[in-house]
N, C-alpha and C positions, 0 to 999 in steps of 0.2 A: 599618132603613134600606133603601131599593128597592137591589137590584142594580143595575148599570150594565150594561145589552148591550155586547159585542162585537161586533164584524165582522169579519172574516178576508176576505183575495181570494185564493182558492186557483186561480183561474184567470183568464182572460183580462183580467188584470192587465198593460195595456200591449201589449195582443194582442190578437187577434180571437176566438182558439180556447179550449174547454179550460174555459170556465164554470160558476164552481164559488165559492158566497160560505158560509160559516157562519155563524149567527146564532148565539151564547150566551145566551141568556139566564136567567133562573128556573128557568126549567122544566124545562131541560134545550137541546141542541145540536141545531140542525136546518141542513138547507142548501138552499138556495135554486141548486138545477140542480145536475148533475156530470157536466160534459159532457167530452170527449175534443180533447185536443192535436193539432194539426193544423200545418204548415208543415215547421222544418229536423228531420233526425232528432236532435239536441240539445232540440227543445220533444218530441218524439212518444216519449222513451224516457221522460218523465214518465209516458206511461200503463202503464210496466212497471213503473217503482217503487210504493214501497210510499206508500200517503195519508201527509200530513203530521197525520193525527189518526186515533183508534179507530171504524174504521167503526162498531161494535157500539154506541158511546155515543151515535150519531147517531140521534135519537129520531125523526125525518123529514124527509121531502124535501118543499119546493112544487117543482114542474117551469114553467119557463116555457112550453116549446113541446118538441116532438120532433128537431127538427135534433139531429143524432150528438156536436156539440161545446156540445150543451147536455145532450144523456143519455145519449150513448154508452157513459160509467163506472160506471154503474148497475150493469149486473149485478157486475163489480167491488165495489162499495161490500156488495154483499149477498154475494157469493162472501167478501169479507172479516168480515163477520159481519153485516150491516144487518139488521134484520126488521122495522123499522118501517113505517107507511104512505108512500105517495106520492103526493102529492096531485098533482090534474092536472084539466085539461078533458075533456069525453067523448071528444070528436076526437083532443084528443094521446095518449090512452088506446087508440085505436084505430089512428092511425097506430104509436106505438109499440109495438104489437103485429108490425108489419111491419118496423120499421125495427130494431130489438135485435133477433130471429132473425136478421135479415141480416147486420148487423152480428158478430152472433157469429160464420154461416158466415165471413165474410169474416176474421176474425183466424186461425178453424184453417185455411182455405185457405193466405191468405199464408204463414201459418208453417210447413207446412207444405212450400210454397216453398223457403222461406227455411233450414228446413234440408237439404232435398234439397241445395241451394247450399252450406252449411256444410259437409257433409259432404265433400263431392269437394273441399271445402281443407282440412280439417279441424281444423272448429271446430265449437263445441260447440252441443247441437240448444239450441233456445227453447221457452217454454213459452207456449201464447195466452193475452192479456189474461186471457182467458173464454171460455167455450163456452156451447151450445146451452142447457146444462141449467141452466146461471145465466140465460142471458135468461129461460127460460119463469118459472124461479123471482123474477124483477125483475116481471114481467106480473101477476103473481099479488099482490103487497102493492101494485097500483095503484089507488088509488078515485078515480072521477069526483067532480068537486066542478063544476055548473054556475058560469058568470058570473055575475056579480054578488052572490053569493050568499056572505054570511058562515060560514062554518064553524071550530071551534077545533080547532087545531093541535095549544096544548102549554096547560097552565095558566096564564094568563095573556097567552095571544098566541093572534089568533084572524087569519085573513088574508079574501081574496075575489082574484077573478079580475077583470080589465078586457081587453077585446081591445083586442090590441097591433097587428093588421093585417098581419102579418107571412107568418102560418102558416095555415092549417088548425087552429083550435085555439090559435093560441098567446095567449099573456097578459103580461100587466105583474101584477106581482101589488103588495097593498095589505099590508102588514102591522103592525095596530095591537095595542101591549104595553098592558097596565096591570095595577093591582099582583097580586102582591107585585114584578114589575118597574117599573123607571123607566116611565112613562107616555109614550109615543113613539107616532109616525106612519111608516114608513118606503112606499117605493113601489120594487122595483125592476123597470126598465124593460123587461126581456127585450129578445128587436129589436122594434126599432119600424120599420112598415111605411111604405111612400111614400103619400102622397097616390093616385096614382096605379094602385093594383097592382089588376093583372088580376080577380083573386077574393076579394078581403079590403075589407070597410069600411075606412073610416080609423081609427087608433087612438083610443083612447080612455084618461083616467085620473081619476084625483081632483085636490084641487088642498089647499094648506091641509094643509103635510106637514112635519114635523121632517127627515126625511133622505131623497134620490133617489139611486139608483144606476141611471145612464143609461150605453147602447148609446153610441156614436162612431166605429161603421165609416168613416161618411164624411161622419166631424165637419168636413173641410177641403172639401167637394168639393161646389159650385153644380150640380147635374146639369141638363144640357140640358133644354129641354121635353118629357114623357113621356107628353104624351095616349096614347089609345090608337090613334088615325090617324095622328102621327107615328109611334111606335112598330111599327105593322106598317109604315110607309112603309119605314122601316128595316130590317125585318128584308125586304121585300121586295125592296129594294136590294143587300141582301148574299146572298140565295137568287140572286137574276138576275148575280150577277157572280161568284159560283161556282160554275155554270151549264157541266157540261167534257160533252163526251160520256167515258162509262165513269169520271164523274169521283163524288165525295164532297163533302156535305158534312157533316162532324163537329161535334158540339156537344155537350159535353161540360155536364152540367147533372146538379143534385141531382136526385135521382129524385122528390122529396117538392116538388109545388107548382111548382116551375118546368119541370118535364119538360110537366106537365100546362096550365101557359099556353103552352109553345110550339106544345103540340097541338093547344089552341084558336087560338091564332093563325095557324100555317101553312093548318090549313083553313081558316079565313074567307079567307083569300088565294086559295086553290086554286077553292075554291066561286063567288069574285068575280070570277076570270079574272086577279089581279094577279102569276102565278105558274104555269104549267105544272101537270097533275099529275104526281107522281113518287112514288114509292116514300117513304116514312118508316116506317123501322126505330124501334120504341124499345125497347133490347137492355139490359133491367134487370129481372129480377123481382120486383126490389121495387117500381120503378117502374111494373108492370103491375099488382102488388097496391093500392100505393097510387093506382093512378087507379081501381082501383074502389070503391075508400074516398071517394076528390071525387065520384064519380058518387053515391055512396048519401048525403053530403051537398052534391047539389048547390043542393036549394031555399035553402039557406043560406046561399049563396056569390055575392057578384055579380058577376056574368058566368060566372054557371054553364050557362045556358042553351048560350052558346058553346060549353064546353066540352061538353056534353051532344051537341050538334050534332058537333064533331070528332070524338067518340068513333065515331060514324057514318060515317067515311068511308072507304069502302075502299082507300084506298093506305095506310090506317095499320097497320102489325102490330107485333106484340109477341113479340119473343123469350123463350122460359124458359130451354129446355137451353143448356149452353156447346157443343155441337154445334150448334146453330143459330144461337150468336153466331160461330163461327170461319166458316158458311158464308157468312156476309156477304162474306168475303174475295171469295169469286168473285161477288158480285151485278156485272154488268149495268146500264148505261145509267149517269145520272144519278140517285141516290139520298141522302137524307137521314138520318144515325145520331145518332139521341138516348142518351147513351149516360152513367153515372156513371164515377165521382166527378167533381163539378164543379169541381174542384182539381187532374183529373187524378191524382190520390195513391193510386187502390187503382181497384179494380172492371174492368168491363170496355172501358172507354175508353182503359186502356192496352196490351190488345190490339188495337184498332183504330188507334191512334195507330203503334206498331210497324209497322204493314200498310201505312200509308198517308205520316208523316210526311214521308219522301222523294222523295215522289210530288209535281210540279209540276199532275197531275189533281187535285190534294185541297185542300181549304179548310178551314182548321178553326176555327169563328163562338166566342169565349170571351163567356158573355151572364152572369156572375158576377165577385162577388168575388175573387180567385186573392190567398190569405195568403203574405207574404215566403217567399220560399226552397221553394215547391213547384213540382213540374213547368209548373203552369200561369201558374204568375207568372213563369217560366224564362222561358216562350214569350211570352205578352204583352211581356215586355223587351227582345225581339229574339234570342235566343239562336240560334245558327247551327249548334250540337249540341248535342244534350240525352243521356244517360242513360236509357235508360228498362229498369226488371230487368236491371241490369248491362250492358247492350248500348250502343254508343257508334251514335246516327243523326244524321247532317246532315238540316236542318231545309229541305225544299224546297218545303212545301206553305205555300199564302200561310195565315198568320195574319192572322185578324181578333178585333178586342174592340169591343164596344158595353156599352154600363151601361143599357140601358131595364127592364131583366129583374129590375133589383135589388130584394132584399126589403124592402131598409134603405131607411129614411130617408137624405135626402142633410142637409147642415150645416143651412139657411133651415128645412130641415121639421124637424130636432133642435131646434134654436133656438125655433122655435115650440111645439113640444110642450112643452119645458120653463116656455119664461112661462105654459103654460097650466097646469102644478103650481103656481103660486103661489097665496100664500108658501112658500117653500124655505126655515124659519126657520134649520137651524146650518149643512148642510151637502148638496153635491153631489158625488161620487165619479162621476170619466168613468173608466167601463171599456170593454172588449169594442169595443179599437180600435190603433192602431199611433198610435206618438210624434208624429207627425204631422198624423194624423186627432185626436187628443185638445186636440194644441194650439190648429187650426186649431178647434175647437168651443167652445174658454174663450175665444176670442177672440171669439167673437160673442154672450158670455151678459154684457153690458155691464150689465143689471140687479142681476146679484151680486157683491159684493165680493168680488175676487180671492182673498182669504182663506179665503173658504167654500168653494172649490172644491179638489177633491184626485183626483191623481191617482198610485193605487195602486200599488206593485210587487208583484211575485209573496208569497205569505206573510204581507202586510203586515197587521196590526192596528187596530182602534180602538174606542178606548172610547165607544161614543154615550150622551151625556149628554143632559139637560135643558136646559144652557146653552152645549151644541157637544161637538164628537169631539177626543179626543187621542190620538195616534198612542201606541200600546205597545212597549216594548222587549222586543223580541222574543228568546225563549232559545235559540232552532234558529235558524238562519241560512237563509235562503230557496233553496228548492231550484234556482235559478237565477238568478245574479244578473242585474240590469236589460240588462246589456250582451249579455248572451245570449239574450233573448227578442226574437221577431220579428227576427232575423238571421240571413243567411246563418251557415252555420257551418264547421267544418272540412271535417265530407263534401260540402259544395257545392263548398268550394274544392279538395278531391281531384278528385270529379266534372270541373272545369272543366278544372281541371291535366291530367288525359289525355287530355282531348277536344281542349286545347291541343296537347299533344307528337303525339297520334295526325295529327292538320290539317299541322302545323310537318312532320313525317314526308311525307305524302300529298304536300308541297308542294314537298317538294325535289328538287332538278334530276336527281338519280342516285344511285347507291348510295354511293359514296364519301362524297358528303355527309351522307348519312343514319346510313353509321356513324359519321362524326365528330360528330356529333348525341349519338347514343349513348353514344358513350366520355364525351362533355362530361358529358351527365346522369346515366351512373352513377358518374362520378370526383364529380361536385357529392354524392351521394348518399354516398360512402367516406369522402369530407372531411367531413361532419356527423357521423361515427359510428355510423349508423342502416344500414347494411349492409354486408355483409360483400364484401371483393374478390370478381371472379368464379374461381368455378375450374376450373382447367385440364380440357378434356377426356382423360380416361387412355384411353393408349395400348392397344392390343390387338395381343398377337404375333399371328404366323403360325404 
């Protein structure tokens, strides 16, 4: 009798981050991405725990694309025992070579941070995700599998790559079983790219499929029109109005593909006359390694020519050392900082944000997605103090957001690319989206009976059969239930609570008032049971 596959969501299950599906089958357990948790630190201590499965039985990975919250876990998965292959496109194989080193610098740096900070309260040091020596060791069981092209996986399950338009590289991948497994079709969708994006064809897939597992960043959301003349209109609009002498503007963007269309964009402006020349900084070394990874394939990329051309223009520089990103502080005139994370959540855009936030000279352009409860969905929401490494800043630099920049598909282009999978004969799985975005996407797939569509929590199971999926009762209990993904969490609400009391403080008429303040909220603190009265300061003879 054929086995029945499994499906496991071990990530971006009702989320955007953290990508990560298991396939069971025959042959053995593979996964499909194992990418890194990104938003409140409630979803991001997931990448400290332990996998909800035995790395070591994971007999391979297909990769869709390189973005961090699709591979980021990687050397993880092989630090914890993996050694199987990893399948992938040439380009994700190449970007991925820049982006895990980096990646791993950036876990021992922070953490390294992070216990400098521990210590002087003292608490106990952390250990990084991974290091340097697990990425090189992830780079090493990576094998290029071109597009379109069939290759076997496991015994009985062979896949192929389709471009997804997303990435540099990225894919939708095809995965067909037959026996000694159930004889099945599946397609999962990785991101799917806009109609519109700077350097990627439009996506592409097969049609005449047993099961799809699709993207729904922004399953709910009509995106304005994106040519590429509106688009720089816009982005030329908001260059000219954050335009200060001695002023900033900050743009905080993934270093991978979007760093590299705004490069090509601002010069075409600069070159046109639609825009001043000025200075752009782009202050990422990963982002200078990977724009010479788009240059080397640019014949393959459309509107690589553009970016070919920006790469030539002299106001553009590129920072390596962290001594040359801190001397941005003192640049001069009106200047442009290209700078990661494009979530604001690590790198060195929250050096520059620190230097600059409070600063009514500063503009800071958000051209991405910003996942719940990160610094940069703070800002986009209006937040009036932010947190940033412990430190409380009022927020005086105007924020802007625009969505032209995005990778994703918006809801009409999801919509479409799915009727183009048909038949979708048992089942559709919307992942890799927030409650909202997922809902906002079942609602425009009016061809499928509501029945067939599902949408997964964290851990969740299913048995794909021949005549549809049945959810399994699961023996572990999911490592975060539904209510705590994609939400603010506790430390948001600490976070706000002192940025509150510290404002509530700043605000009041005198000192007298400000102790009565005090006494209120450490008497509300005594009454809970959660600390202890203050004690007296002891006297000192003479």
């Amino acid at each position: 009798m054929a086995q029945h596959p499994v499906l496991t969501f071990h990530g971006a299950a009702r989320a955007v981050t953290g990508s990560c599906f298991r396939l069971d089958v025959a042959g053995g357990a593979l996964l499909v991405d194992c990418g890194m948790f990104q938003g409140s630190k409630t979803e991001k201590t997931l990448n400290y725990r332990p996998f909800p499965f035995d790395a070591a039985q994971i007999r391979a990975v297909l990769l869709t694309h390189a973005h961090i919250d699709h591979s980021g876990l990687l050397p993880k998965l092989v630090r914890d025992g993996f050694h199987g292959p990893i399948h992938a496109t040439p380009a994700t194989l190449d970007l991925c070579g820049v982006m895990l080193p980096d990646s791993a610098h950036i876990q021992e740096s922070e953490v390294e941070m992070l216990n400098r900070r521990n210590r002087r309260r003292g608490g106990a040091d952390v250990t990084p995700i991974y290091d340097a020596r697990d990425a090189e060791a992830t780079l090493a069981l990576f094998r290029p599998q071109e597009m379109g092209a069939w290759f076997t996986v496991l015994p009985g399950c062979r896949a192929r790559f389709w471009n997804a338009g997303h990435l540099l590289g990225s894919a939708s991948i095809e995965v067909e079983l037959s026996a000694p497994n159930t004889p099945l079709r599946l397609l999962f969708s990785g991101d799917i790219g806009p109609d519109t994006k700077l350097l990627q064809a439009d996506p592409e897939g097969p049609s005449s499929l047993d099961y799809v597992i699709v993207e729904s960043t922004y399953g709910d959301v009509d995106r304005i029109e994106a040519s590429a003349p509106h688009r720089r209109a816009t982005l030329r609009d908001e260059v000219r109005a954050a335009w200060r002498e001695d002023g900033v503007l900050l743009i905080p963007t993934f270093a991978v593909e979007r760093a590299q269309e705004l490069i090509a964009d601002l010069a075409t402006l600069m070159m046109a006359g639609d825009i001043p020349f000025c200075p752009i900084h782009v202050d990422s070394p990963m982002a200078t390694r990977a724009t010479a990874l788009f240059a080397k394939h640019a014949r393959a990329l459309e509107g690589g020519a553009a970016l070919t051309d920006g790469l030539k223009l002299h106001h553009l520089h590129f920072t390596e050392t962290v001594e040359q990103s801190r001397a941005l502080a003192q640049a001069r005139g009106f200047h442009i900082i290209l700078a990661a994370s494009g979530m604001c959540e690590a790198g060195r855009i929250r050096h520059h944000l620190k230097n600059w936030i409070a600063r009514d000279a500063a503009t800071l352009l958000l051209v991405g997605y910003q996942a719940e409860a990160t610094l940069g969905r703070l800002l986009q929401d209006g937040a009036r103090q932010v947190r940033i490494q412990g430190e409380a800043f009022p927020v005086r630099a105007r924020v802007r957001s625009i969505d032209l920049y995005s990778g994703h598909a918006d809801g009409p282009e999801l919509a479409q690319w799915i009727a183009e999978r048909a038949p979708i004969r048992h089942g559709l799985f919307l992942v890799h989206g927030e409650e909202e975005a997922m809902a906002g996407l079942a609602a425009r797939l009016t061809a499928l009976p509501a029945e067939r569509i599902v949408v997964p929590a964290l851990d969740d199971s299913y048995n794909l059969t021949e005549n549809g999926f049945v959810r399994r009762a699961n023996s572990d209990p999911p490592r975060l239930a539904p209510e705590q993904v994609a939400r603010m969490d506790w430390h948001n609400d600490v976070s706000r609570l002192i940025l509150d009391i510290n404002e509530a403080l700043r605000a009041t008429a005198d000192e007298r008032t400000r102790n009565t303040l005090i006494r209120r909220l450490r008497h509300a603190l005594e009454e809970s049971g959660h600390m202890p009265p203050p004690r007296k300061p002891a006297r000192h003879r003479q």
